[in-house]
C-alpha positions in Angstrom: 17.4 -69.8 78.0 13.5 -69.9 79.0 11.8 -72.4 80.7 8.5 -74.0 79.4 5.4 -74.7 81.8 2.3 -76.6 80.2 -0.2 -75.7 81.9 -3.2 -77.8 82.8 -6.6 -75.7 82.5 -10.4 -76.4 81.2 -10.3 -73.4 79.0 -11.9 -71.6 81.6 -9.6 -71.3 84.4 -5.7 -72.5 85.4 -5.9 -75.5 87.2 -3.9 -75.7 90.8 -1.0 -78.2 89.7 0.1 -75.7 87.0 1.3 -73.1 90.0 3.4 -75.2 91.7 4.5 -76.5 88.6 5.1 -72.3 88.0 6.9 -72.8 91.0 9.5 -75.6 89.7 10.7 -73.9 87.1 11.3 -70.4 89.2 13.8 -72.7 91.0 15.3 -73.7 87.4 16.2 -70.8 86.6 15.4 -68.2 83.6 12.8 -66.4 82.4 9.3 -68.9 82.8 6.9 -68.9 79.7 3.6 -70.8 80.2 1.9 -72.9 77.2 -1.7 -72.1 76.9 -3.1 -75.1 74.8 -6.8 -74.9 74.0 -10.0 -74.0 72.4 -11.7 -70.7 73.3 -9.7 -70.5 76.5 -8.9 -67.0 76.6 -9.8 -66.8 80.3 -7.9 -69.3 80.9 -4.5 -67.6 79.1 -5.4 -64.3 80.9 -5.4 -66.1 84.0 -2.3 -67.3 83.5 -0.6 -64.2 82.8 -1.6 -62.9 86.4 0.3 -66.2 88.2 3.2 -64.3 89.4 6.6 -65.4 88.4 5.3 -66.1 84.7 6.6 -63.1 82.2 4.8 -64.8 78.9 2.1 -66.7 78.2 1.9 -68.8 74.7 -2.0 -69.5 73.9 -2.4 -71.8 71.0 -6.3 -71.8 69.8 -7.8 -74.6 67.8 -10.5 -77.0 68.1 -7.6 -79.8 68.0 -6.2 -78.8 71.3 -9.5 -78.4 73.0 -9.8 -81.6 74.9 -5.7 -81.7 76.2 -5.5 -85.0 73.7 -1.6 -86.0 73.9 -1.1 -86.4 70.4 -2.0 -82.7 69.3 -0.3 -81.1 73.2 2.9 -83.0 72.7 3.2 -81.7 68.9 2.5 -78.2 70.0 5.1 -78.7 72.3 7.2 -80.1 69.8 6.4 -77.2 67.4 7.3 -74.0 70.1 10.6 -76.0 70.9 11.6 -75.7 67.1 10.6 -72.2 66.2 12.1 -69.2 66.7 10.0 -68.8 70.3 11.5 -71.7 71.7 14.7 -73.3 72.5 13.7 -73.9 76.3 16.1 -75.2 78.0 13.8 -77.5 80.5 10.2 -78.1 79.7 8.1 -78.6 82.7 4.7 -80.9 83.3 3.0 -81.2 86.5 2.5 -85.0 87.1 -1.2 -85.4 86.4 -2.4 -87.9 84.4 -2.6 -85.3 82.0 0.9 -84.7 81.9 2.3 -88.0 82.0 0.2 -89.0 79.0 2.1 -85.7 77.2 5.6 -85.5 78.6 7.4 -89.0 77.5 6.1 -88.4 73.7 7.4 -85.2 73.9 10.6 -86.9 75.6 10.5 -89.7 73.0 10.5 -86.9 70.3 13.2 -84.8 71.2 15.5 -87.6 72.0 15.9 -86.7 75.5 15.5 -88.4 79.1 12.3 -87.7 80.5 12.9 -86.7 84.8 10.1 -87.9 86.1 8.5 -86.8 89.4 10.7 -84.1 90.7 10.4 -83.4 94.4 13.2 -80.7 94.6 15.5 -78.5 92.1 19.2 -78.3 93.1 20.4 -76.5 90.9 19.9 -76.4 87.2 20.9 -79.4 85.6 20.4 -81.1 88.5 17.1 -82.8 90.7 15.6 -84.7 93.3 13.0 -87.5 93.0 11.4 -90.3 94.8 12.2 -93.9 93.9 11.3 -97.2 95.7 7.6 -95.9 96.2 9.2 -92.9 98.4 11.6 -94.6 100.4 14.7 -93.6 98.9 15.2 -90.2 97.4 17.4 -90.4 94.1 19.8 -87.2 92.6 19.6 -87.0 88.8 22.1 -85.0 86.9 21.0 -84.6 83.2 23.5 -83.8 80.6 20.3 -83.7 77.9 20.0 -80.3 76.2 16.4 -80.1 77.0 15.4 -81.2 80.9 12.1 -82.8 80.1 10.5 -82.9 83.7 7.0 -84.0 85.2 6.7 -82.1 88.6 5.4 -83.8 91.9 2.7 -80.4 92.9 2.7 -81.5 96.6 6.2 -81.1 97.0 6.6 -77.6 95.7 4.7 -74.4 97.0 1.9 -72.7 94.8 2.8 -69.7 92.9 0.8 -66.8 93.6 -2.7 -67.3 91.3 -2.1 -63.3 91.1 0.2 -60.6 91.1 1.7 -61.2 87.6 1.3 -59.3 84.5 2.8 -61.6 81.9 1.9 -60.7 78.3 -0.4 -63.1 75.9 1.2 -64.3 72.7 -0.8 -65.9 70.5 1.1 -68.6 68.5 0.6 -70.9 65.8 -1.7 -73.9 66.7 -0.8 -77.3 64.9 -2.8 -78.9 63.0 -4.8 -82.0 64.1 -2.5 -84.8 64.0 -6.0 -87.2 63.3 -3.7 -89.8 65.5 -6.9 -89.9 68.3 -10.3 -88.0 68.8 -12.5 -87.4 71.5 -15.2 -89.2 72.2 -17.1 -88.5 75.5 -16.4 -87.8 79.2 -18.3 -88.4 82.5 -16.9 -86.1 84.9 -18.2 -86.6 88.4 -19.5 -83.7 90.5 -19.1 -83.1 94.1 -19.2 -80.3 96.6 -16.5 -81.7 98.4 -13.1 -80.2 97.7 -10.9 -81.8 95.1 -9.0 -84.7 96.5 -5.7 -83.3 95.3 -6.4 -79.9 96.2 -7.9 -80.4 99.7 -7.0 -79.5 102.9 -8.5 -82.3 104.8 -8.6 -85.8 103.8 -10.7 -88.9 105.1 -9.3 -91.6 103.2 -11.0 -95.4 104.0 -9.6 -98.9 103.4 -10.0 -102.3 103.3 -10.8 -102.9 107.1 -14.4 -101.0 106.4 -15.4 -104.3 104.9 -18.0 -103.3 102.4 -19.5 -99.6 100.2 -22.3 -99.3 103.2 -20.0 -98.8 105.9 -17.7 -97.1 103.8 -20.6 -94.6 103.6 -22.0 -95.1 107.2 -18.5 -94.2 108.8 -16.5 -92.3 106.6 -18.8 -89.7 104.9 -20.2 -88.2 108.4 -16.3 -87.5 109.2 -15.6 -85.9 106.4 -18.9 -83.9 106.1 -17.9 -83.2 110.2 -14.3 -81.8 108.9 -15.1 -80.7 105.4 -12.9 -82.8 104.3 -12.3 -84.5 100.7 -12.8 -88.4 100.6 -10.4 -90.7 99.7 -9.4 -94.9 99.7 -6.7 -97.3 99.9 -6.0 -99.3 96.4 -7.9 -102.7 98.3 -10.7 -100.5 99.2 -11.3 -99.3 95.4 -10.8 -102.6 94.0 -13.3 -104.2 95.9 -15.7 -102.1 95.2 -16.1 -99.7 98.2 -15.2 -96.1 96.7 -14.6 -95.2 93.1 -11.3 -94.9 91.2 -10.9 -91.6 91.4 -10.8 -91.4 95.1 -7.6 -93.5 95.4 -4.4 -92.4 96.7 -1.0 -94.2 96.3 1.6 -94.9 94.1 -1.1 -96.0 91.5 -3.6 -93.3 92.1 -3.2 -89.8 93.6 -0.4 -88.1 95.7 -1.7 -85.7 97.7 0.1 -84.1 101.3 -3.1 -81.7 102.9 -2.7 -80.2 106.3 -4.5 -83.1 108.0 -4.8 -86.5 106.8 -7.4 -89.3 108.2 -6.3 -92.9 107.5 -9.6 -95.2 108.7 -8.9 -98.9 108.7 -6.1 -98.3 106.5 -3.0 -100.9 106.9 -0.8 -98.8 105.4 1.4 -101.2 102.7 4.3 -98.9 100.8 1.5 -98.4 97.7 -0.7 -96.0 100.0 1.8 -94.7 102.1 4.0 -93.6 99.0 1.0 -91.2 98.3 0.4 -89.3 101.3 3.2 -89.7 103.9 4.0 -86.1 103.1 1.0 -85.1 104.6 1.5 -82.4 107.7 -1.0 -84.4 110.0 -1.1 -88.3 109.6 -4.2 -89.5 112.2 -4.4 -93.6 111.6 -7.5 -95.3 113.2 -6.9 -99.3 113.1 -7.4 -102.3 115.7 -4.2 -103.9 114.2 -1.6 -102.0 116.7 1.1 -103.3 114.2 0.0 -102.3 111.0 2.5 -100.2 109.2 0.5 -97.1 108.6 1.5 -95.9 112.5 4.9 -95.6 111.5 4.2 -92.5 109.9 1.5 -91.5 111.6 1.3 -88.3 113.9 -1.2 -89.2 116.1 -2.6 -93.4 116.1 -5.3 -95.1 117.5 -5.5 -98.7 117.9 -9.4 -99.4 118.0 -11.9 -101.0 116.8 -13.3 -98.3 113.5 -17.0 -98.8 113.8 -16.7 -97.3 117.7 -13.9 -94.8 117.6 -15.3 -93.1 114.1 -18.8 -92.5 115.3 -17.5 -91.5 118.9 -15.0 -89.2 116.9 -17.8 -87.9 115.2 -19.8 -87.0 117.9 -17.2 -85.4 120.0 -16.7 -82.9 116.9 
């Protein structure tokens, strides 16, 4: 039987979770069919069909499905696993926000345990995931018809963005279900790279003590390195970086080839989101604090010295 992909996109262009996602199902086996859901976004379904691995892509078109709104994805979902193009026998999500707003409706629907987070494939029924913010690793075995999955992108290599030559099906879009509508959305610009998608990260936390030197010490490292910015939980909720810039078990996971942890402590929420980054650096006066147990390379000093100095050597 095929496997499902949804893929994340802006109706323009694939977005990177979806090919490692691509790269999940491979391991599970059968031939992989990608769910285009969206409004105009026939760039974004031809783009799709070049990811290699994929050998058909679904596009459903309809001003419904234009702004990813769960309600209207999940019964798209819903609709290709009961017609004659469907019966997949795992349906894969990367685990976005986006796709762990769709997957456990979809779950709910079908009447089927939803496998959250997958950080390996064993085999086909069966998978790997973290649990205990990362610190143990748990085997799942699913008996469930369907394998409803939401994929953890760091832990699984992208498939190639080209070298495919899938075909484009168009399929029958659902109606609106009417069950939400979209309103507005502020969507912040940056020329740094995207924190999930970023090679390099300078993450800041609590020990920075306020937004000014969050700014004064952090952002000339990172312009230094060209490096994405990121924070601890603390450091967002008091006010020093924006939401979107955390990583943890509550914000993002990310694992780039060099991670930069500045006046981080390191408690299990943080770590759980970027221990599986090649390169750990930890800058922090507190030589106990926990975030040198997974570091690669530590520094116990005092931030406001070491960062500048750091700076100036590069």
């Amino acid at each position: 039987m095929p496997v499902l992909v949804i893929a994340e996109h802006d109706n323009a262009s694939i977005k990177g979770a979806t090919l490692h996602t691509v790269s999940a199902a491979i391991a599970c086996g059968g031939e992989v069919h990608l769910l285009v859901a969206g409004h105009n976004a026939g760039a974004a379904a031809a783009a799709g069909a070049r990811i290699a691995g994929v050998s058909r892509v679904l596009h459903a078109d309809s001003p419904g499905l234009e702004h990813g709104l769960a309600e209207n994805v999940a019964a798209q979902v819903l609709a290709l696993q009961g017609s004659a193009t469907g019966g997949y026998s795992h349906i894969l999500f990367p685990a976005t926000a986006s796709g762990k707003n769709v997957a456990p409706r979809v779950a709910a629907r079908l009447d089927v345990a939803q496998i959250s987070d997958i950080t390996q494939v064993l085999c086909a029924d069966t998978f790997e995931r973290p649990i205990y913010a990362g610190n143990a690793l748990a085997t799942v075995q699913s008996a469930d018809r369907v394998k409803l999955i939401t994929v953890r992108t760091t832990a699984f290599d992208a498939a190639a963005a080209s070298g495919g030559s899938a075909g484009v099906d168009a399929v029958d879009a659902v109606a609106d279900t009417g069950q939400s509508r979209f309103v507005s959305s502020e969507i912040a610009r940056s020329e740094r790279p995207e924190l999930t998608a970023a090679k390099i990260i300078v993450s800041g936390g609590r020990g920075l003590g306020g937004k000014e030197n969050f700014n004064a010490v952090i952002t000339p490292l990172a312009d230094k390195l060209g490096a994405a910015l990121g924070a601890s939980r603390a450091a967002v909720d008091a006010g020093y970086a924006p939401n979107d810039w955390q990583v943890g078990q509550t914000g993002k996971i990310v694992a780039p080839q060099l991670y930069v942890a500045v006046g981080i402590s390191g408690a299990i929420q943080h770590l759980a989101g970027m221990k599986d980054s090649k390169v750990i650096v930890a800058i922090n006066k507190d030589s106990e604090a926990p975030i040198f147990s997974v570091a690669d390379y530590g520094l116990v000093a005092d931030l406001f010295t070491a960062v500048p100095e750091l700076v100036r050597a590069l």
